[in-house]
N, C-alpha and C positions, 0 to 999 in steps of 0.2 A: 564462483557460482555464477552460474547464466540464467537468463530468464528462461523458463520452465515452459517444454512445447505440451502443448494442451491441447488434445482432442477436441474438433467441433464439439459441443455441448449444450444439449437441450434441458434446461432443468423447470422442474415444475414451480410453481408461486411459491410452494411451499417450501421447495430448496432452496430459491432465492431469497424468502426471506431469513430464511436460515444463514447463510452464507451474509447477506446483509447486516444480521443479528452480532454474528462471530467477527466479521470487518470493523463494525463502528466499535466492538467491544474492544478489540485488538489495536486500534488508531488510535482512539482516545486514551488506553492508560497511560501513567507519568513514567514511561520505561527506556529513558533515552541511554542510558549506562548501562543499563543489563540488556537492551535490546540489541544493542552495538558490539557487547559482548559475546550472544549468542547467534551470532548473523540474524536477526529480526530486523533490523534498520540497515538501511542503506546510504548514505550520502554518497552522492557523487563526489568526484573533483571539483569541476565546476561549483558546486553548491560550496564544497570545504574551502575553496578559493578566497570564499566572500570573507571567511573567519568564524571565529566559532558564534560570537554573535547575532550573524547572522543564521547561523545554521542553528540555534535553537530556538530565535524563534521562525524558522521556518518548521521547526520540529513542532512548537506551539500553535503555529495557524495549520497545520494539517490535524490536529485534535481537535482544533474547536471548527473545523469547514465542515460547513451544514449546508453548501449553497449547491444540492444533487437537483439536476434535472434531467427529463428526457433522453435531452442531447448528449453531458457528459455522462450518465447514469442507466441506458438503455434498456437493463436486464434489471434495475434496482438493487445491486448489488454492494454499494457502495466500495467499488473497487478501486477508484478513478477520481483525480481532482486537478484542478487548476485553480492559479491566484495571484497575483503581483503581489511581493515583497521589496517595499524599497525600487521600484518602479522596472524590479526585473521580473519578470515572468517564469513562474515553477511550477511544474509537474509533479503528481504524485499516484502510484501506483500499490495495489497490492498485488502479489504473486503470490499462485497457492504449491508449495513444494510435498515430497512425502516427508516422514519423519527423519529422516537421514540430509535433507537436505540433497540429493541429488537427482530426482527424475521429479516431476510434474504432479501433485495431488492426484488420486484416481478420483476423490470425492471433497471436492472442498469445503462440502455441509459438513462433512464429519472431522470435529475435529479430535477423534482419536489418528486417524489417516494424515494432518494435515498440520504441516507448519507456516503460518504466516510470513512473507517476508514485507515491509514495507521500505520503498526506494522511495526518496527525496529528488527531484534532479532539476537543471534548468530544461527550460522547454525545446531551447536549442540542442541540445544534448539526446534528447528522445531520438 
C-alpha cells in the first residue's frame, strides 16, 4: 500500500470540520491490534526498530496529541502531528484511501467512501 495521490482540494469549513471530526475520532480509539490487522495503522521500520515499547507508546502519544496549530494543521484537519519520543523525533500522518484500500478517497468527509490509514514513522524516514 502507497500513500494515496490526491487531487488538489478545496473543501469548505464545513468539510473540514468534518474530516477533522472523523480524524480525532479515528486517532484517538484504543485500536492498535485490529488496526494493524486491517491495514488501519502503520508503523514504519524505523519506528518497529526502537521495539515494541516504544512503538506503543508512540501509538499512545499520537491519541492523546492535541498540540494542532496553524503551522502543523493549516486546513484544520487534524491530519498531521509531530513530537519527540525518547528524545527521537516522529511523525504522524493520516491518509484518506477508498474502501478497497487502493486509490485515494474521492471524499474524505464521507466516511461511507473512506478508509482511514494512520502511519507512525520517524521524521527522518518522511
Amino acid at each position: 500500500m502507497s500513500t494515496p495521490y490526491y487531487a488538489p482540494r478545496e473543501h469548505s469549513q464545513s468539510s473540514s470540520e468534518q474530516i477533522r471530526a472523523l480524524n480525532d475520532a479515528f486517532r484517538t480509539q484504543p485500536f492498535i491490534g485490529a488496526a494493524l490487522a486491517s491495514d488501519e495503522l502503520v508503523i514504519t521500520r524505523g519506528v518497529a526498530d526502537y521495539g515494541n515499547d516504544f512503538a506503543d507508546r508512540a501509538v499512545t502519544a499520537v491519541r492523546r496529541f492535541s498540540n494542532f496549530t496553524e503551522d502543523n494543521d493549516p486546513y484544520g484537519e487534524h491530519d498531521f502531528g509531530s513530537f519527540d519520543l525518547d528524545a527521537v523525533k516522529l511523525f504522524w500522518k493520516i491518509d484518506y484511501y477508498d474502501r478497497k484500500l487502493e486509490y485515494g478517497s474521492p471524499d474524505p468527509a464521507d466516511p461511507a467512501l473512506t478508509r482511514r490509514v494512520l502511519t507512525i514513522l520517524l521524521a527522518e524516514e518522511y
